[in-house]
Every structure is written in structure tokens, then in C-alpha cells.
N, C-alpha and C positions, 0 to 999 in steps of 0.2 A: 593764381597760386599753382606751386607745380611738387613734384616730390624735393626737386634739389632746396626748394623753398623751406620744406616740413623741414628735412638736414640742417640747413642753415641754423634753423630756430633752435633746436635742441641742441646740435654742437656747440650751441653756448655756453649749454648750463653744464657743471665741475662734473667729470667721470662720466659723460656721455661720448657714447661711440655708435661708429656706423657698422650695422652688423647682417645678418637675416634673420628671416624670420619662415619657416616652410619654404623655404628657397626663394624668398622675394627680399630686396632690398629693407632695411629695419634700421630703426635704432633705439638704442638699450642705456640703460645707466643698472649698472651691478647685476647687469646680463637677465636685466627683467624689460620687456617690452615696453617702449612710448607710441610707437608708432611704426607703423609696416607701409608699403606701396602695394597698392590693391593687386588683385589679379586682373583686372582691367587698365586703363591708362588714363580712367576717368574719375579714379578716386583713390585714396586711402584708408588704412586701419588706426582707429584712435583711440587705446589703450585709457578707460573712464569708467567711471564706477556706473554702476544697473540706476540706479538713483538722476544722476547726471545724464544718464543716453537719454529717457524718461525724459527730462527735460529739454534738452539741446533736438531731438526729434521734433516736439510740440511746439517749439518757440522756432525754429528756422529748417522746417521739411526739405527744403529745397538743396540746404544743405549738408544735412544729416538725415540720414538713414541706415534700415537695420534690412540683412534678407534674414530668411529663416536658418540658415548658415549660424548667425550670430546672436541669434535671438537667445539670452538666458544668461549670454555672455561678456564678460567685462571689454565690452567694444562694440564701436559704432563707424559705420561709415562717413566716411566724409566726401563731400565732390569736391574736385579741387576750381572748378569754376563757381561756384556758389560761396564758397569759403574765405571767410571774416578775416584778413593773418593778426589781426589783434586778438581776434578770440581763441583762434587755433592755438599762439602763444600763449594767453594764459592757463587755456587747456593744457598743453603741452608742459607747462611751467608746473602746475596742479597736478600732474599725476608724476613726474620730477619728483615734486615736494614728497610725494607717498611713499616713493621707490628709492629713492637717493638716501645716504647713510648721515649719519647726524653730524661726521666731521663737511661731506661735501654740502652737506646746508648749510653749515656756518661760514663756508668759505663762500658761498653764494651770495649771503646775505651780507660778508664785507668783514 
């Protein structure tokens, strides 16, 4: 998995755009964050509730993690060679769902 990958995934879903985010590559649906391109070249930022990092840490380390940077904060890292794109998508789809407005849900859902 690569970042143009994370893009792919989200410019699927209604009123998702490519934008930044602290001057790195992002993308937003209603100009709230999904997802950023790390500061390094070996991971990304994945916009998930404190609840959800908790888990996705403990169930797959390899692929998620946090530095003290982000600790406290609604975001986890991710490594883009460790990374599941089934699960990144319905991560990606699940925080969508949070941030997205109730017409572009309906139009999601058909």
C-alpha cells in the first residue's frame, strides 16, 4: 500500500477531496481530516477515535502505531507495508461515516 492507495480509497466516498494537512498531502470530506501522508515515506496519518487506536495497536502492532506526538490524539499511525487495504478501507469508510453530512451518507448508501 502506498499513499496514492489511502487517495484512491477515500476519493470514492461523496464530498471527499485531496487537500493538506500541516503542509502534507491529506484528504478531508467537509474540510475535516481522513487521512494525511506521514512525515516520513513509511507511513500515514489515520483520523480514528482514542477507543479504536486502543484497539487497532493491540490486535496488529506491526501495523499501527502511535509516537508520543500523537498520543492523547484522535490518530494513529499506520505503515503502509504492514497495512490490510480491506481494513484501512473500512477504517477509512468509519470515520467517512462520522465526518460526512447526512445528505452525502444517503447518497453513499444509494
Amino acid at each position: 500500500m502506498r499513499w496514492n492507495d489511502v487517495v484512491a480509497l477515500a476519493l470514492r466516498l461523496p464530498g471527499v477531496v485531496e487537500s493538506t494537512s500541516y503542509g502534507r498531502p491529506a484528504v478531508k470530506v467537509r474540510d475535516k481530516l481522513l487521512a494525511a501522508a506521514g512525515r516520513d515515506a513509511d507511513h500515514f496519518v489515520l483520523h480514528a477515535t482514542v477507543d479504536e487506536i486502543e484497539v487497532l495497536i493491540e490486535t496488529e502492532p506491526a501495523a499501527f502505531y502511535q509516537t508520543d506526538h500523537y498520543r492523547g490524539w484522535p490518530a494513529v499511525l499506520v505503515r503502509y507495508a504492514e497495512a490490510d487495504p480491506e481494513r484501512i478501507t473500512a477504517l477509512i469508510v468509519r470515520e467517512w461515516e462520522r465526518r460526512a453530512s447526512r445528505t452525502q451518507r444517503a447518497a453513499h448508501l444509494g
